[in-house]
N, C-alpha and C positions, 0 to 999 in steps of 0.2 A: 607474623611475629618472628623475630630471629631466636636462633639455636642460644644465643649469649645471653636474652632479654629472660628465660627462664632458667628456675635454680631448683633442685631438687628439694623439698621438704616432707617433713615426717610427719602423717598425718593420725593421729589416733581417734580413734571413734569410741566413746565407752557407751554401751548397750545393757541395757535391760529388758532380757527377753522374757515374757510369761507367756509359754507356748503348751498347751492344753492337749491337744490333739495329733501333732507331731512332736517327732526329738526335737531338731534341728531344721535350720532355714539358713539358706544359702544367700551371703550377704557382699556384695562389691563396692570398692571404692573406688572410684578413679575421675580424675579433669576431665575439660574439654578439651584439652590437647595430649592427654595423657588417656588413652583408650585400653584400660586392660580389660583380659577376660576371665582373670582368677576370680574365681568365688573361695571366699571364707565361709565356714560351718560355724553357724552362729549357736548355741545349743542355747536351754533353760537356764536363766541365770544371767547374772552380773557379771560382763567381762569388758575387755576393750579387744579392736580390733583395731591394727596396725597396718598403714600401707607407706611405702616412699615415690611421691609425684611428684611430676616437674609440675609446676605451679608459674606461669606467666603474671606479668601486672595487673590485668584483669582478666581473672579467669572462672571459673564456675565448679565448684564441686557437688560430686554426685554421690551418693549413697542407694545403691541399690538393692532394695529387700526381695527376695527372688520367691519362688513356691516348689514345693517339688513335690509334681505329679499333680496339682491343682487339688492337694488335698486339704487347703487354708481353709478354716473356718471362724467364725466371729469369734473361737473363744480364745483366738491368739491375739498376741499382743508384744509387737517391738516398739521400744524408747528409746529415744536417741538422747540418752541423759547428758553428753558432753563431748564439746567438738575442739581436742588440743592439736596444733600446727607449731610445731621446732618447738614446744615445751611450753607454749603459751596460751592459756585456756581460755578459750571464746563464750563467755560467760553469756547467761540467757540472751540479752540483747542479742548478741550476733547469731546464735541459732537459733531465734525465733523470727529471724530475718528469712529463713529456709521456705521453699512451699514444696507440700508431700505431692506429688501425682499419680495416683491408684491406678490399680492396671484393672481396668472396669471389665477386660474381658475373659478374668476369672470367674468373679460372681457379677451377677443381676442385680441393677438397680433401673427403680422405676424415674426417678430423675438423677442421676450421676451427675456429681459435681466433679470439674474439671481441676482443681487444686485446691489444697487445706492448708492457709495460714494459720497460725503457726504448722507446720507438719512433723512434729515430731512424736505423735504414737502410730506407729503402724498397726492399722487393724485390718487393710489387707495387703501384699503385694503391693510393690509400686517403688517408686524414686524421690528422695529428697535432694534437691536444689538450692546451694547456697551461693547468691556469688560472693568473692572473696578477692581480694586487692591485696598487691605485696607492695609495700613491707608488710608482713603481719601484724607485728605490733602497731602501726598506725591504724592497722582495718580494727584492732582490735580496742583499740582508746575510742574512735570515732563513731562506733556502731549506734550509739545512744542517738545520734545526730538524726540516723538515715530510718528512724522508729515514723511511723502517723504521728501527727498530733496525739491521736483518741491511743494509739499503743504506749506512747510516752507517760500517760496521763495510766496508765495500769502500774507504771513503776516511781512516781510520784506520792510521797508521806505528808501524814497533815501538816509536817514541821514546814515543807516548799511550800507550801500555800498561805503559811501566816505570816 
């Protein structure tokens, strides 16, 4: 992909964190072409977390929920309540497009599942994955499209069926 085919955008993430056992969890955003290594301090509470990435035409955003000192345990909990890109909010549809990937080599599981559709409560460490298409605003009309069937049919009223 050329240097010109990407444009910098403003990505905010708003978070709801219910964190039990620790302050804070150390949280990253960045693309596939866009590899940062700042961590944000996510603390207790309702906040948003801000980054700016070059974003190509089809590209992949990441949310990473980090652990520190492997002190995570079941009674934390991050939400990814809302994914806004240049001022434009990517309403459930497109972020429940995302899949969460646990970092299974924190805690033991006797069968470890390899990604959670929809993935947006972190209940351990791990990465959320959305892909994402520029212009924004067209990723962000069409999302409805690119739903299952059977997902589509969760946001469907008895009024579309009669």
């Amino acid at each position: 992909m050329t240097t010109q085919a990407k444009k910098y955008y403003t990505v905010q993430i708003h978070v709801d964190a219910r964190l039990q056992t620790v302050s804070s969890v150390p949280v990253k955003i960045f693309s596939r072409f866009h590899s940062s290594t700042q961590y944000q301090s996510c603390a207790n509470g309702t906040q948003i977390l801000t980054e700016t990435l070059p974003l190509g035409q089809f590209d992949r955003l990441f949310v990473q929920v980090g652990d520190l000192g492997n002190t995570w345990e079941i009674k934390n909990q991050l939400i990814l309540d809302g994914i806004i890109v240049d001022g434009i909010d990517l309403n459930p549809h497109n972020v429940h497009l995302g899949r969460q990937y646990p970092d299974h080599t924190l805690v033991s599981h006797r069968d470890p599942v390899e990604y959670y559709e929809p993935g947006t409560h972190f209940d351990y460490p791990g990465v959320y994955e959305l892909d994402i298409e520029t212009p924004i605003w067209k990723y962000a009309l069409y999302a409805f499209t690119r739903l299952s069937p059977y997902r589509q049919s969760l946001y469907t009223s008895n009024r579309d069926v009669s």
